[in-house]
NUVEX-385445 format. One record per atom (N, C-alpha, C): residue in three letters; x, y, z. Coordinates in steps of 0.1 Angstrom, whole numbers, padded with zeros to 4 digits, always signed. Example, Ala and Ser with C-alpha at 12.3 -4.5 7.8 and 13.67 -1.06 7.14 Angstrom:
! NUVEX-385445
ala+0132-0057+0078 ala+0123-0045+0078 ala+0132-0033+0078 ser+0128-0022+0071 ser+0137-0011+0071 ser+0129+0000+0079 
! end
This chain:
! NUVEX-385445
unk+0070-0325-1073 unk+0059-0320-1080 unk+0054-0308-1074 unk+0050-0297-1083 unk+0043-0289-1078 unk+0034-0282-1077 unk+0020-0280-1065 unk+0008-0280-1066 unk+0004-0266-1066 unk-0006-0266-1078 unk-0012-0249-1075 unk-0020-0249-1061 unk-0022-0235-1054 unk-0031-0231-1049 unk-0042-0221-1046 unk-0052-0230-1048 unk-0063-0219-1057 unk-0070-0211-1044 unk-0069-0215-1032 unk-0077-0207-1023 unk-0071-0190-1023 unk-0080-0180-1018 unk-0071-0168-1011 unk-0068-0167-0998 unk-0059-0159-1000 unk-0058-0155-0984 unk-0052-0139-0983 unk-0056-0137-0969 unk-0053-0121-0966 unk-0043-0124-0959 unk-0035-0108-0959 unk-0021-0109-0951 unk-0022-0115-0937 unk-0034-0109-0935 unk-0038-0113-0914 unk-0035-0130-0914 unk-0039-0137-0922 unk-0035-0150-0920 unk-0020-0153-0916 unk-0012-0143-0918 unk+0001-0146-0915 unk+0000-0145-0902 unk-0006-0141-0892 unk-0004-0136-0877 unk-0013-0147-0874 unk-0023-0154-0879 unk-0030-0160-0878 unk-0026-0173-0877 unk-0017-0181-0888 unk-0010-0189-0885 unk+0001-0192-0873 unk+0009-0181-0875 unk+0018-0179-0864 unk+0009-0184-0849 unk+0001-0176-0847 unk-0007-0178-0833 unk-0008-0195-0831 unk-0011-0196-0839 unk-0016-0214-0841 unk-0004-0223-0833 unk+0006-0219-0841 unk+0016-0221-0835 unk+0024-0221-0827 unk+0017-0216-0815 unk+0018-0207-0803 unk+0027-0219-0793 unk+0037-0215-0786 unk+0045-0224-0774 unk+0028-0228-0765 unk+0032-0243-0759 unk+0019-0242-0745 unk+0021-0237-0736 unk+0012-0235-0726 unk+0011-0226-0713 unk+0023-0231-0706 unk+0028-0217-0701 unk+0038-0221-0693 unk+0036-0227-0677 unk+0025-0227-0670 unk+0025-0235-0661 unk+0026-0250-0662 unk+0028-0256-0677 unk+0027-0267-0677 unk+0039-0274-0682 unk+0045-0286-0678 unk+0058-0291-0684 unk+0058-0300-0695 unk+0066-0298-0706 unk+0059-0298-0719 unk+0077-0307-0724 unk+0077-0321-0720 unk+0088-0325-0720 unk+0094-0339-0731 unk+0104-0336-0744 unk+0106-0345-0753 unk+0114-0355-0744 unk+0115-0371-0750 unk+0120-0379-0739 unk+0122-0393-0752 unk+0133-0399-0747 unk+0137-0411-0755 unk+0138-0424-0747 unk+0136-0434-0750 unk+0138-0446-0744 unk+0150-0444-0740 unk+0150-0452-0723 unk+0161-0453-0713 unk+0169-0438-0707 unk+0161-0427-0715 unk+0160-0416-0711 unk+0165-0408-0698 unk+0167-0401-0692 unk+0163-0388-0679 unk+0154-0382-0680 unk+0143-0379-0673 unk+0133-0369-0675 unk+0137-0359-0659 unk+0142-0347-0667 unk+0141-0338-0656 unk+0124-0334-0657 unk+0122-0329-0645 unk+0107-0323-0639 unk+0108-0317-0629 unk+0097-0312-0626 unk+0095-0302-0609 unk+0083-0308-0606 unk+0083-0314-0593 unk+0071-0322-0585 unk+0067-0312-0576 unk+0054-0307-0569 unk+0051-0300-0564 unk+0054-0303-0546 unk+0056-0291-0541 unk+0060-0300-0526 unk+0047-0296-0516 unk+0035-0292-0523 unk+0024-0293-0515 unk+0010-0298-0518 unk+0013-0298-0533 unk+0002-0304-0539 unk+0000-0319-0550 unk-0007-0323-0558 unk-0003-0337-0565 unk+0003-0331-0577 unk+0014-0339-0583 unk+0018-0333-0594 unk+0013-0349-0606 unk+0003-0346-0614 unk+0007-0357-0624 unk+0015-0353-0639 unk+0020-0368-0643 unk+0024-0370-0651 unk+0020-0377-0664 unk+0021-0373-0675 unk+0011-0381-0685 unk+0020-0386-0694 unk+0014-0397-0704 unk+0021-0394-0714 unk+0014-0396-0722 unk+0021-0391-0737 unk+0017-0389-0754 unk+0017-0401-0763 unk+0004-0410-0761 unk+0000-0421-0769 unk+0006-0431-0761 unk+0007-0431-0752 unk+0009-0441-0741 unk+0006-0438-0725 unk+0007-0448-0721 unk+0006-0451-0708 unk+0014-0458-0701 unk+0014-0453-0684 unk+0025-0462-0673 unk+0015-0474-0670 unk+0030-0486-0671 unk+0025-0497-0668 unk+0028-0499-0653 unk+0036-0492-0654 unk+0044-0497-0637 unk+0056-0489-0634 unk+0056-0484-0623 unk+0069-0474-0616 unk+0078-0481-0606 unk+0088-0478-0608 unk+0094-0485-0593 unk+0101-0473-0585 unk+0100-0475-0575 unk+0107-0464-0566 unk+0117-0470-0552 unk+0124-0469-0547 unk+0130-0468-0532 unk+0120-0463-0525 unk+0122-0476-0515 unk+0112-0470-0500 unk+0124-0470-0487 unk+0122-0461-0482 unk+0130-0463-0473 unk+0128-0463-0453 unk+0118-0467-0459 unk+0112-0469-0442 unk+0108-0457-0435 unk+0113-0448-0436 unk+0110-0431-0431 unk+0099-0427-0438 unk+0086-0422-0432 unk+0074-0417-0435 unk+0080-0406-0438 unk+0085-0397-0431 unk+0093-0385-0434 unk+0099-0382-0449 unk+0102-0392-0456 unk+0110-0395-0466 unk+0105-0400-0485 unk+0094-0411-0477 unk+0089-0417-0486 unk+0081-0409-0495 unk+0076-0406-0509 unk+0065-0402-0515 unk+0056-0411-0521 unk+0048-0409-0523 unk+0037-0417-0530 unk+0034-0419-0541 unk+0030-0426-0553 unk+0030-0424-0568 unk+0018-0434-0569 unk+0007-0428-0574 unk-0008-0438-0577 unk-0008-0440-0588 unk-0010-0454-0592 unk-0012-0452-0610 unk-0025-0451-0617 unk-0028-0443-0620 unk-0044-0441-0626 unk-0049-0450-0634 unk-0058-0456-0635 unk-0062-0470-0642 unk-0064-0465-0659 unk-0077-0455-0657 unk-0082-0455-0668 unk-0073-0448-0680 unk-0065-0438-0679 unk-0058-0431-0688 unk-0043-0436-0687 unk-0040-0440-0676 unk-0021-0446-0674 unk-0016-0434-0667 unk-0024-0424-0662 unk-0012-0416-0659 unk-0010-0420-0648 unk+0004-0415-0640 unk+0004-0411-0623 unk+0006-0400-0620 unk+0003-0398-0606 unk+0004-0389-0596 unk+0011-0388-0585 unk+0021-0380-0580 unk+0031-0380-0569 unk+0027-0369-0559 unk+0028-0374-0548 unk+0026-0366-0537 unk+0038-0367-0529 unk+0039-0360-0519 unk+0052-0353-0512 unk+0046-0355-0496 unk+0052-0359-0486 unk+0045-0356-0471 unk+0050-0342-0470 unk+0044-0336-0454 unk+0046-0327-0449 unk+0061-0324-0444 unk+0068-0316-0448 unk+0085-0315-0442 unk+0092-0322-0453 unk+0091-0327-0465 unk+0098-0337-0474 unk+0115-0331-0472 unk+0123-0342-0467 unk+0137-0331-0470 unk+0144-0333-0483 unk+0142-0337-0489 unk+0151-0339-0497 unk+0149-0322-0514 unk+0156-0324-0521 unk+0156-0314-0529 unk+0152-0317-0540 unk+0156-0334-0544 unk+0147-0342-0554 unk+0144-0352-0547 unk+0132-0361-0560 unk+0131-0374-0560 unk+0127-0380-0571 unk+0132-0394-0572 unk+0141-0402-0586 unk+0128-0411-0582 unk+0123-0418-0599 unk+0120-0431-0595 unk+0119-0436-0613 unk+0115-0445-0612 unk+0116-0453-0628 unk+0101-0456-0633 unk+0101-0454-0645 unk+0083-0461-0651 unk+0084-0466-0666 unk+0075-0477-0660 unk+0077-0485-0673 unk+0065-0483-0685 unk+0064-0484-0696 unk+0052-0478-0702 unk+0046-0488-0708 unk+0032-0489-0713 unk+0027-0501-0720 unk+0034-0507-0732 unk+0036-0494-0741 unk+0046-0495-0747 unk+0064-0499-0750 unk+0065-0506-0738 unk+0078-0511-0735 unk+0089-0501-0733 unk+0090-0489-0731 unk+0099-0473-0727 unk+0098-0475-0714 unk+0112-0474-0711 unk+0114-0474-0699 unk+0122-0457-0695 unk+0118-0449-0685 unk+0118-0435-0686 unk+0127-0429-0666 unk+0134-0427-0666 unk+0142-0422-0652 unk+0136-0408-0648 unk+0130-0408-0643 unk+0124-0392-0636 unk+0134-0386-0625 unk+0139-0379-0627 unk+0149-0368-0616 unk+0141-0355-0617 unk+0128-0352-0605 unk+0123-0340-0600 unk+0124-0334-0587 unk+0128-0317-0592 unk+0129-0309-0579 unk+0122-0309-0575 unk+0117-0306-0558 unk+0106-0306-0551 unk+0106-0292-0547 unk+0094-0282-0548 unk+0089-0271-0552 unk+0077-0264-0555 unk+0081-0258-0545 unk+0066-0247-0547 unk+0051-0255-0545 unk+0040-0247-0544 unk+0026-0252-0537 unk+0017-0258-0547 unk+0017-0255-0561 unk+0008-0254-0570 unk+0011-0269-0572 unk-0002-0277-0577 unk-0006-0285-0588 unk+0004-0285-0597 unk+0011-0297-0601 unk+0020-0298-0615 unk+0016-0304-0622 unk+0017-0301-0635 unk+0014-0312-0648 unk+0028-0313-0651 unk+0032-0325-0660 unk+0039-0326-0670 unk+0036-0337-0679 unk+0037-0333-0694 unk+0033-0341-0700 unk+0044-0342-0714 unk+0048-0357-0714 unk+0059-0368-0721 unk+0057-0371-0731 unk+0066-0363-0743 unk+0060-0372-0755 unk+0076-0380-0759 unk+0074-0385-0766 unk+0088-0400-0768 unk+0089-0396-0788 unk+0100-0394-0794 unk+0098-0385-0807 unk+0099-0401-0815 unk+0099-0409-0811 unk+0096-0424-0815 unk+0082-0426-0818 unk+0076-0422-0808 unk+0056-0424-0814 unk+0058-0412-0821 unk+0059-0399-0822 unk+0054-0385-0828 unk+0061-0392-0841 unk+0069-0396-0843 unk+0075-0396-0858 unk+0065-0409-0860 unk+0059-0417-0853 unk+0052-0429-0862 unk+0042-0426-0865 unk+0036-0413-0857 unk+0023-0409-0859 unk+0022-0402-0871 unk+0034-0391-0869 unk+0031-0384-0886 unk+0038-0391-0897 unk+0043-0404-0895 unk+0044-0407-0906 unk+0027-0419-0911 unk+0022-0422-0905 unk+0011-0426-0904 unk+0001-0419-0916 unk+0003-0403-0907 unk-0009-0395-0915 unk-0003-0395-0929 unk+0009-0391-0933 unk+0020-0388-0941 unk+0016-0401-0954 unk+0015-0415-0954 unk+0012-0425-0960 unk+0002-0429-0964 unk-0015-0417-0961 unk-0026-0422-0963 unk-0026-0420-0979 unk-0015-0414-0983 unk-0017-0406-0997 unk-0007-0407-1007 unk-0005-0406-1018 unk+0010-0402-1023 unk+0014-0388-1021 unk+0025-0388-1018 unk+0036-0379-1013 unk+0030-0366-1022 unk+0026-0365-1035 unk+0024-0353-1033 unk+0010-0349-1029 unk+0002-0355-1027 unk-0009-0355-1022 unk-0008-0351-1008 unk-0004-0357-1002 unk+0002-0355-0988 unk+0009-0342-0989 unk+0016-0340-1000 unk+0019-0324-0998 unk+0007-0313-0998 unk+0003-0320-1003 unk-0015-0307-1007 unk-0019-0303-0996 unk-0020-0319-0989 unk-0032-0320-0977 unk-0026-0311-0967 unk-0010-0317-0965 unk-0004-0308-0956 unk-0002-0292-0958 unk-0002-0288-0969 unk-0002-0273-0970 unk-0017-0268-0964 unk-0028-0277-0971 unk-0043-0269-0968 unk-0041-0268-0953 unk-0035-0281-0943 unk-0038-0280-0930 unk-0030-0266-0926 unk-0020-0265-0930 unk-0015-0252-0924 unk-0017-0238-0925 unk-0027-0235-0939 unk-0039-0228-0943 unk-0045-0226-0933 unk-0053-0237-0926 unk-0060-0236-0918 unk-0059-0234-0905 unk-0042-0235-0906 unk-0037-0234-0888 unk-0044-0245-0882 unk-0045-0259-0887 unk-0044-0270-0880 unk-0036-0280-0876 unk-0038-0286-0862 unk-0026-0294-0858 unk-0026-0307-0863 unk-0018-0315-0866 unk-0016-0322-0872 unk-0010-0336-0861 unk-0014-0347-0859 unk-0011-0357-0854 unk+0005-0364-0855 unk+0011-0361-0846 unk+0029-0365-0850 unk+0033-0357-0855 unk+0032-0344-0859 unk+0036-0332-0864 unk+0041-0321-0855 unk+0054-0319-0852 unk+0057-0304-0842 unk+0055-0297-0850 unk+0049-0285-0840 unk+0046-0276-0849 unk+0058-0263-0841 unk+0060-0257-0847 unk+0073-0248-0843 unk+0074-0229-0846 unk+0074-0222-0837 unk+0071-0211-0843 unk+0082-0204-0842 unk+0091-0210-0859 unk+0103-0209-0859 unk+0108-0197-0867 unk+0109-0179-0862 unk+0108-0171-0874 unk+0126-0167-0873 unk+0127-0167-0887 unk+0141-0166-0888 unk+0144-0151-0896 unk+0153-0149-0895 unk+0161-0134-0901 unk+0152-0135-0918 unk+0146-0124-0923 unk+0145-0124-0936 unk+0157-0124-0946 unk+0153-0129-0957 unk+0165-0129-0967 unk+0155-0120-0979 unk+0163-0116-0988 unk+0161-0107-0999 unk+0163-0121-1016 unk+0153-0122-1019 unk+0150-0128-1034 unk+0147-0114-1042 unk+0156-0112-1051 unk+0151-0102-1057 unk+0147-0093-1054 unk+0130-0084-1056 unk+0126-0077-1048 unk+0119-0084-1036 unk+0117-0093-1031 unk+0110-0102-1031 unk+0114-0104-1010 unk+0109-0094-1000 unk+0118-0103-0986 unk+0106-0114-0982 unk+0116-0121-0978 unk+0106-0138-0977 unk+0116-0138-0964 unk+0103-0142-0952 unk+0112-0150-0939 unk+0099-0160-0937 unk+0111-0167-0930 unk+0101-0182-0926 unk+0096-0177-0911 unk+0082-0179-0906 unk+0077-0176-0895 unk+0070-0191-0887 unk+0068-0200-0895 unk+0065-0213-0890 unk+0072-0225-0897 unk+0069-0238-0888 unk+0073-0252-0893 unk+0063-0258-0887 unk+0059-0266-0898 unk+0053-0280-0896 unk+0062-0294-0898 unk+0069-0300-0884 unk+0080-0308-0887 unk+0070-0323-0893 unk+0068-0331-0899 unk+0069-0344-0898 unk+0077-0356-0903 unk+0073-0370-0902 unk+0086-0382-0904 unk+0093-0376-0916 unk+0085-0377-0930 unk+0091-0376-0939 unk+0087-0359-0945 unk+0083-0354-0944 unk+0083-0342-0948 unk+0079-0328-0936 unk+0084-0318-0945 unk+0083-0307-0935 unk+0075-0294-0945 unk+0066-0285-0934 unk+0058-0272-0944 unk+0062-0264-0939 unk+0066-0252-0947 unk+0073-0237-0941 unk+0064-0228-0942 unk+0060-0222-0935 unk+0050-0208-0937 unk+0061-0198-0936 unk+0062-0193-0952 unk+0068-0181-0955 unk+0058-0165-0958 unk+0067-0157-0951 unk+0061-0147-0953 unk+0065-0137-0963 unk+0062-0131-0977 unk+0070-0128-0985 unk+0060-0112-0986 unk+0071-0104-0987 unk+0065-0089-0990 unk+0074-0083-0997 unk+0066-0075-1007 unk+0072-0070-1021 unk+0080-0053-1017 unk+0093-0052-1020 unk+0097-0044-1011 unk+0100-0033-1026 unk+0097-0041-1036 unk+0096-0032-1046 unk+0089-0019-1051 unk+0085-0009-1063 unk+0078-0001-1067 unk+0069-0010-1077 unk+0072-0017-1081 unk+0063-0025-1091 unk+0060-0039-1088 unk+0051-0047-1094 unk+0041-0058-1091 unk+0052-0068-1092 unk+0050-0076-1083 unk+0064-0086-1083 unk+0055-0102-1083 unk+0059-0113-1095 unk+0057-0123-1095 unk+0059-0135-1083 unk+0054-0145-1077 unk+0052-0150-1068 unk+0057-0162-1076 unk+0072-0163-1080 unk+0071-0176-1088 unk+0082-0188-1081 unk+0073-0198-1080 unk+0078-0212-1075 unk+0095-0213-1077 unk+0100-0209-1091 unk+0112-0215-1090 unk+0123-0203-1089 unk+0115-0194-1080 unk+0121-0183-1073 unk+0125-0186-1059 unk+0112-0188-1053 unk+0111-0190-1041 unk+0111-0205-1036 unk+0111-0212-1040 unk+0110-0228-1037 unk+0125-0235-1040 unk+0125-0242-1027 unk+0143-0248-1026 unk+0139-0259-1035 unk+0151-0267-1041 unk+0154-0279-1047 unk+0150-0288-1040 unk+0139-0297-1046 unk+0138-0309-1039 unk+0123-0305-1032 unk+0118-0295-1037 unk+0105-0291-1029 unk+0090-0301-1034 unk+0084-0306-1030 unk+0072-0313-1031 unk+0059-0303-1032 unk+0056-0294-1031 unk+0048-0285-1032 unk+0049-0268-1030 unk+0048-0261-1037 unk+0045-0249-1036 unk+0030-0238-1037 unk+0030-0232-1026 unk+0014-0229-1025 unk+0015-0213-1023 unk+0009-0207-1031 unk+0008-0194-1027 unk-0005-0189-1033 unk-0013-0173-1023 unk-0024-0171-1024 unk-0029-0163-1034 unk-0016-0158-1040 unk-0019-0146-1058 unk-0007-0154-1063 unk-0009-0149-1075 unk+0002-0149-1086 unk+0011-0138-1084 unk+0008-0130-1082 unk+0019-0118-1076 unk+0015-0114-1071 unk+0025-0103-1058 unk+0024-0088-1051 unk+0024-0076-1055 unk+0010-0069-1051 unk+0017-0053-1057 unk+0029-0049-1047 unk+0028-0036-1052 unk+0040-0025-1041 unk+0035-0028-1030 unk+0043-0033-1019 unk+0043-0029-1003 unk+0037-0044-0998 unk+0026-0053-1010 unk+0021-0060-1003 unk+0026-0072-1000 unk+0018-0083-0987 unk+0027-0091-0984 unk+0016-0102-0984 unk+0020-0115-0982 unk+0015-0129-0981 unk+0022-0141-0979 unk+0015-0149-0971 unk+0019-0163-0963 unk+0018-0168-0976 unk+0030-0177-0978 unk+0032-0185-0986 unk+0037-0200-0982 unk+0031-0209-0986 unk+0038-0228-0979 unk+0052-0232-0988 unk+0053-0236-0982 unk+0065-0243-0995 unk+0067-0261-0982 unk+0066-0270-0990 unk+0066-0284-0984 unk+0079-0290-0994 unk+0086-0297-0983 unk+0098-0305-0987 unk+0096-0317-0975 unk+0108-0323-0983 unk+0115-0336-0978 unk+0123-0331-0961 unk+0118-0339-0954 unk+0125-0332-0939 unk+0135-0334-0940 unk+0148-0340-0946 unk+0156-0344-0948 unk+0166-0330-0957 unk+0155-0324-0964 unk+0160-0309-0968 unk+0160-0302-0960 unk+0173-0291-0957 unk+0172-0283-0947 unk+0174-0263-0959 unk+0169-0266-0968 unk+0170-0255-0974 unk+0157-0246-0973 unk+0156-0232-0972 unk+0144-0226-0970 unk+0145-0211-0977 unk+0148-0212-0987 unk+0150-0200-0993 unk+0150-0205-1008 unk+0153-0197-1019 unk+0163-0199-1030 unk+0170-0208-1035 unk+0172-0210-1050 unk+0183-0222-1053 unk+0194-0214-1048 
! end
């Protein structure tokens, strides 16, 4: 089905969403992870490095001790939120250290981290098992095209969305007619995905904005902020599908 969109918007929203979308800071470790997993990481070798996770918490770690103070590191489990914390002695020799944690959630997760550098480390674990239950959660409060609505307005808004990656995924433009459209975002979730397309009229004359131009087969919603573009001008356009579609352009 597909839904009009009656709000406007200005071109600047295109830069505006994009931002939203933004990678996290890079001082921080920002790591996907699956039951019975590896988690590579960098532990700090002067400071505490913790570790969190995404809609869960450690129930319990196990480590090797090996009698050398010199050797051993420390892991505290934080009561209130689940996370832990690893600490390093002074002279640590080794170049990693391994240890296992179990989560409330029943995930069981293998940590292999370098030891490195003075700073404070974060890293923080999400498991694509909860992110997909989560957005499919939000995904079900509604019927599917409804849920397509809601999901277009949120990315209107440049809002994050619960179980939802958000991806600032810009790809090569393609040519519709007069019409260049490139994808500059994704909103992934369980069962569906939103594109923020950017479409600018490369024509001399006023170019229609029409759905069964620009919208792939199998699309759940189409949103756009005019009925057409004049000469030169450009605008963020949504288009919402089935994640399971991997088309983003044109029939």
């Amino acid at each position: 089905m597909m839904a009009p969109f009656a709000q406007s918007l200005s071109v600047c929203a295109i830069s505006a969403v994009a931002l939203s979308i933004a990678s996290p800071a890079l001082a921080d470790q920002n790591v996907m992870a699956a039951d019975n997993g590896t988690v590579q990481c960098v532990a700090s070798a002067k400071d505490l490095t913790r570790i969190s996770l995404a809609g869960d918490q450690f129930a319990s770690v196990s480590k090797i001790t090996t009698g050398n103070p010199a050797e051993d590191f420390k892991i505290v489990n934080e009561p209130v939120r689940g996370d832990i914390y690893i600490s390093v002695p002074d002279g640590f020799p080794r170049a990693t250290l391994s240890f296992f944690g179990t989560t409330r959630k029943g995930f069981v997760y293998k940590f292999v981290c370098q030891v490195r550098g003075t700073e404070a480390e974060q890293v923080f674990i999400a498991n694509a098992a909860l992110t997909s239950e989560r957005a499919r959660d939000w995904e079900v409060q509604s019927s599917p095209e409804d849920a397509a609505v809601r999901l277009a307005q949120a990315m209107y808004r440049g809002e994050a969305i619960d179980g939802f990656d958000l991806r600032s995924n810009v790809l090569e433009p393609v040519m519709v007619g007069r019409l260049q459209v490139q994808q500059v975002g994704e909103y992934r979730g369980a069962e569906m995905k939103g594109l923020v397309l950017r479409v600018r009229n490369t024509g001399r004359q006023a170019q229609s904005l029409d759905e069964n131009m620009l919208a792939a087969r199998g699309a759940l919603a189409f949103m756009a902020p005019v009925s057409e573009l004049a000469a030169g001008q450009e605008a963020a356009v949504y288009l919402i599908q089935s994640s399971a579609n991997t088309q983003t352009g044109g029939r």
